[in-house]
N, C-alpha and C positions, 0 to 999 in steps of 0.2 A: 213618921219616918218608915220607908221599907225596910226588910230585912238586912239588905246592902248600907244603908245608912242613907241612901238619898231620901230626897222630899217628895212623897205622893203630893203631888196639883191636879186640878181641875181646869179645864176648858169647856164655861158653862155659854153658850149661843142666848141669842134674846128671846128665840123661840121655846127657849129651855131645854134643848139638848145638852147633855152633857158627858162629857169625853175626860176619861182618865188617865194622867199619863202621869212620868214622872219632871221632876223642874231641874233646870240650869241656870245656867249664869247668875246673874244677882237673886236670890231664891225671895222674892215678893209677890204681892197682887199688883193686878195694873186689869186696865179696860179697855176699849177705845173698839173702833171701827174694823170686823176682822174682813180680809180680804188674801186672794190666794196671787201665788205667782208660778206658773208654770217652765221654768226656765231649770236647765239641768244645772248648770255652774254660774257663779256671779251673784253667788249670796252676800259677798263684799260691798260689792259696789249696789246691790241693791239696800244692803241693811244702812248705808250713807247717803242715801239719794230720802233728799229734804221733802220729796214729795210724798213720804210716807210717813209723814207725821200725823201722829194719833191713831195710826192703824197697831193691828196686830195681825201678821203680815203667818202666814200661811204657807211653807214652800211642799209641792206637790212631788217633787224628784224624791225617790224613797228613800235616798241616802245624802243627806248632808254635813257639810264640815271635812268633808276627805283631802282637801289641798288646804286646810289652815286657813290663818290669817296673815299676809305678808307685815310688815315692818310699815309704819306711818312717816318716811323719811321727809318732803317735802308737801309743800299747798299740794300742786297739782300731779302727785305722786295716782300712776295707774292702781286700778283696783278703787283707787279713795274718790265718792264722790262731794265728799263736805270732810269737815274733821272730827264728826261724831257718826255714831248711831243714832235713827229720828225713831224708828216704831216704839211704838209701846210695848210689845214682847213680837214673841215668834214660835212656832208653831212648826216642828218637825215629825217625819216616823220614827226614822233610826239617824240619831245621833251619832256620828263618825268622835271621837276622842282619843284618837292616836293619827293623828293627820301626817300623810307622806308629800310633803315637797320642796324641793331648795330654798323658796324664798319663804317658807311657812315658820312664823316666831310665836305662834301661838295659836291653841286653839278656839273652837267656835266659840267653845264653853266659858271659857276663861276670856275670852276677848268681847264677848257680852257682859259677863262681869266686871271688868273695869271699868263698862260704861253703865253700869248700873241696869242694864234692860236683863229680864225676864227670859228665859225661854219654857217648853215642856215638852218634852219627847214619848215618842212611844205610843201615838193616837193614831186613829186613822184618817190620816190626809185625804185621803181620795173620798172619804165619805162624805168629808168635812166640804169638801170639794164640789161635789153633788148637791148638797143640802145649799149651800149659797149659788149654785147653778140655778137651780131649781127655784129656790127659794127668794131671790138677790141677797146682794151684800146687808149683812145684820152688825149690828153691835155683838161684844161677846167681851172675858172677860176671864183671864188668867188667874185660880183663886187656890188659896189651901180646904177649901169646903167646898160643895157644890151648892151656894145658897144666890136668894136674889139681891142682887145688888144694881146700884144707880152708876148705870153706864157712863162711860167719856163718848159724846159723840160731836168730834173734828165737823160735821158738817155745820153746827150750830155756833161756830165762832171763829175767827176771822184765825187760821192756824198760819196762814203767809208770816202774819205778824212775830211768829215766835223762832223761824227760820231766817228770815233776810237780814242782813246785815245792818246796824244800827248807826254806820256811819257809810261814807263815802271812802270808796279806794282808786288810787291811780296804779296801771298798769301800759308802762310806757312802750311805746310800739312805733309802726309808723306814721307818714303823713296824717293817713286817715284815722277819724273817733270817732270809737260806736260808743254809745252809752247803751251799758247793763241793767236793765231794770227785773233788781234780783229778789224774784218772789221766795227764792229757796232753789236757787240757781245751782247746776250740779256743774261739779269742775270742767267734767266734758269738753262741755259748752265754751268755759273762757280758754281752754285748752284749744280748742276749735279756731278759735278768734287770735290769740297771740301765736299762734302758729302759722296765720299768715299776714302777720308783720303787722297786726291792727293796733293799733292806742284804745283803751280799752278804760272806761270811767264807770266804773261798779256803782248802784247806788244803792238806796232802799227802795220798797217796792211802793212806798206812798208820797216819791219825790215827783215834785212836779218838772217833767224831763221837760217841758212844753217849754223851757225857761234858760234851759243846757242847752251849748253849743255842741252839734253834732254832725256827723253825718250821716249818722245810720245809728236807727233806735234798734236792741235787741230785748224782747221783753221773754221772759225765764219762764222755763217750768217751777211747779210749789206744788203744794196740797193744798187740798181742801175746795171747797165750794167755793167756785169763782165770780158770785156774789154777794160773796161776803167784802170781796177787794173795792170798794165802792171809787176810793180815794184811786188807785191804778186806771182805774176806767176811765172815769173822769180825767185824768192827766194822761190819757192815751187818748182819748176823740180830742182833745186841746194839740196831740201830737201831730194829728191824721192831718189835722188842719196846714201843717207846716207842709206837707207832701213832699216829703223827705223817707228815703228807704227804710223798713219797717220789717223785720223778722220774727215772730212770733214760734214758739214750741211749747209744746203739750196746753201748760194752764194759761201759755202768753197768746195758745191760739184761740183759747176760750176768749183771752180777757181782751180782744185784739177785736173778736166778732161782734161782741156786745158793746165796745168804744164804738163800732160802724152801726150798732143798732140793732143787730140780732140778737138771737137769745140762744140759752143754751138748759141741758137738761140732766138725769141722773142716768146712767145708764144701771139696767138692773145688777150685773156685777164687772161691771169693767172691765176693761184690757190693761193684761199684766204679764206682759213674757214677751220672749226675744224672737217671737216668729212670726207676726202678726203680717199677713199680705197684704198689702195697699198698690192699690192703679192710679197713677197721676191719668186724668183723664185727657189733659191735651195730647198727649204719644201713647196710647195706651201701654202703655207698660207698665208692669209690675215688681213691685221690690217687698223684696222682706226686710223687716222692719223691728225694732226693739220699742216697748210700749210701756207707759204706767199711769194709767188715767181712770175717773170713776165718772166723768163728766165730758161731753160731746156737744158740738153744736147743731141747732138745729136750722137742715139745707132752707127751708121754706121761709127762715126769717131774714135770710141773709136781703139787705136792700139793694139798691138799683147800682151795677157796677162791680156786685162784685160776686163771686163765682165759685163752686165746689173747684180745689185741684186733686185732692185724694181721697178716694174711696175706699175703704174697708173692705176687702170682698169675703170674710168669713158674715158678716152684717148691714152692709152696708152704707153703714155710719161715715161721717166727714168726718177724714182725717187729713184737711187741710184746705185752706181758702185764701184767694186771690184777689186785688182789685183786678179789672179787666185794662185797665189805664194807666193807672198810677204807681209806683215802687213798695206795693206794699202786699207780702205774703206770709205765710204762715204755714206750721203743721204742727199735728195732733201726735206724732213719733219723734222720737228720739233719733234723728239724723246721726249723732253721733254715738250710737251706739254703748259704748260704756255701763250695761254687760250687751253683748249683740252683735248686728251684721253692722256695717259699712257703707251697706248699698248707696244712703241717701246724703251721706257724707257732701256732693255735690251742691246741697240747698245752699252750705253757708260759699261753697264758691259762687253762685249765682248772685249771691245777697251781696258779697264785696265786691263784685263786678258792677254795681248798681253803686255803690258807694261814690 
C-alpha cells in the first residue's frame, strides 16, 4: 500500500517493460491483450463494446473519468454498448474521482468495480503508446509485483463465443426481417436497425442463418481473431448462396470476406479511435469514421466480383468491400458511431433500401 492507503500495481508488457502506477476499481491481477484508444470522451461506451474482450484497453486522453458514469436505465440506453464491461482492465494517466455532470451516478472508479474489472492510474500513456506503435500490440498484464507471468491471449480462442448471446431474441418491427448474427453485437447497431421500423431476429453467432427466414442478413462486430469463428463462416458462404442483402461491420466485414474466399490478417496495432479517415472509392469521398479493430482484410485475396469500397487513408488498409452485382456489402467502421461521428450512418439506409 502507499502512503495514502491505495494499492501500488504494476503494468508489466510481454517485452518486459514495466510501468508503475497506482490500482482502482476491483483491486486484482488480470492479463489479456493490451491495446490503446485514442479517443478524447466515450470511455463508457467504449469499456461496453464486446469487442474488446480480453483486452486491456489503454486510453491515451491524459484525463479520464471527468463526466462519470450515467445510470444503466434500459437495453438500448446511450452511452451503453452491451450490459457489462468486456476488457480485462484499463489503463489511465490521471484518474478524474470527482466527476462533474447531470447525468453522472458514479464514478470511473467505483463503476469498474461493481463490474469487477481492474484499472491502474498514474503511468505513462503516451509511452505505453509508442512502445505498441513501435513495437505492435503485445500481451501485458495488470499485477501487484512486477514479475513473469502466463499471459491471457484472446487471439488464441474463439472470444466471440463468451460475448454473443446463447439464445435467440425477437425484436418486433416492421414488415421487413433482418436476422442479427451477434458475434458481440454493440447496441448501436440493433438501435440502428429498430429505429427504422425493421423486425429484428437476434441470434448467436454459430447459428446456421442459411436456415432462417430473412430478408436481410446483418452479421455484428466481436473480438478476437476471426478465424477462430469457423462455424459463422461457414453458415455465412451457405448464406451468400441465397443472394439475399448482406451487411457486415467491423468483424462481420472480416467474417463476410473470408465466407467469399478471401483472407484476412493481424494488423500490427490496430485501429481504435473516433477519427479514423476512410474514401468510399466509388465517389471519392471521405468520412471520418469511429473504429475498433486488430484485424483487416487483405485487398489481393478478395475473388472475382467483388471489390475494395473503403480505404483507410492514414494506411491504406480496406475498410470495406462490395459484391460488384449482387446485395451484398460490408465495412471495417463503425457506421454508427457510438462513441463517434455520424458521417457513415447512411450504410444502414442503403442496406434497408435493398431489403
Amino acid at each position: 500500500m502507499s502512503g495514502g492507503g491505495k494499492r501500488v500495481g504494476f503494468l508489466r508488457l510481454e517485452d518486459g517493460t514495466v510501468f508503475k502506477g497506482t490500482l482502482f476499481g476491483e483491486i486484482k491481477e488480470t492479463s489479456g491483450e493490451v491495446v490503446f484508444n485514442t479517443g478524447m470522451t466515450g470511455y463508457v461506451e467504449a469499456l461496453t463494446d464486446p469487442s474488446y474482450k480480453g483486452e486491456i484497453l489503454v486510453f491515451t486522453f491524459p484525463l479520464i473519468g471527468n463526466y462519470g458514469v450515467p445510470r444503466h436505465l434500459e437495453e438500448l440506453e446511450p452511452c451503453f454498448e452491451s450490459s457489462t464491461i468486456h476488457t480485462q482492465g484499463v489503463v489511465v494517466s490521471s484518474l478524474c474521482t470527482t466527476p462533474s455532470h447531470y447525468r453522472s451516478y458514479a464514478s470511473l472508479g467505483e463503476w469498474l468495480k461493481q463490474h469487477g474489472v481492474v484499472g491502474i492510474e498514474g503511468v505513462d500513456t503516451r509511452l505505453i503508446t509508442k512502445i505498441l506503435r513501435e513495437k505492435g500490440t503485445m500481451l501485458g498484464a495488470i499485477l501487484f509485483e512486477p514479475r513473469e507471468v502466463e499471459y491471457f491471449d484472446p487471439s488464441k480462442q474463439n472470444v466471440v463465443d463468451l460475448v454473443s448471446p446463447k439464445r435467440q431474441v425477437e425484436y418486433k418491427g416492421g414488415d421487413k426481417k433482418v436476422v442479427l448474427m451477434d458475434c458481440g453485437c454493440k447496441n448501436g447497431i440493433l438501435y440502428e436497425l429498430l429505429s427504422r421500423n425493421i423486425s429484428v431476429t437476434r441470434v448467436p453467432w454459430d447459428t446456421d442463418v442459411s436456415t432462417l427466414d430473412w430478408d436481410g442478413l446483418l452479421v455484428s462486430n466481436g473480438p478476437g481473431d476471426p478465424l477462430m469463428c469457423k462455424a459463422a463462416i461457414s453458415n455465412i458462404a451457405k448464406a451468400l448462396r441465397r443472394k439475399r442483402p448482406m451487411l457486415g461491420i467491423c468483424l462481420g466485414n472480416q467474417l463476410i470476406s473470408l465466407a467469399a474466399g478471401g483472407r484476412t490478417y493481424k494488423l500490427k496495432y490496430g485501429h481504435r479511435s473516433q477519427n479514423q479517415p476512410c474514401i468510399e472509392l466509388r465517389t471519392g469521398k471521405t468520412y471520418v469514421t469511429s473504429q475498433n479493430h486488430g484485424y483487416a482484410v487483405d485487398p489481393t485475396s478478395l475473388p472475382k466480383g467483388w471489390e475494395v469500397w473503403f480505404e483507410n487513408l492514414n494506411d491504406g488498409t480496406v475498410e470495406g468491400v462490395r459484391h460488384a452485382d449482387l446485395p451484398f456489402m460490408s465495412v471495417q467502421f463503425h457506421p454508427e458511431g457510438r462513441p463517434g461521428p455520424l458521417d457513415t450512418r447512411w450504410v444502414f439506409d442503403e442496406f434497408v433500401k435493398l431489403l
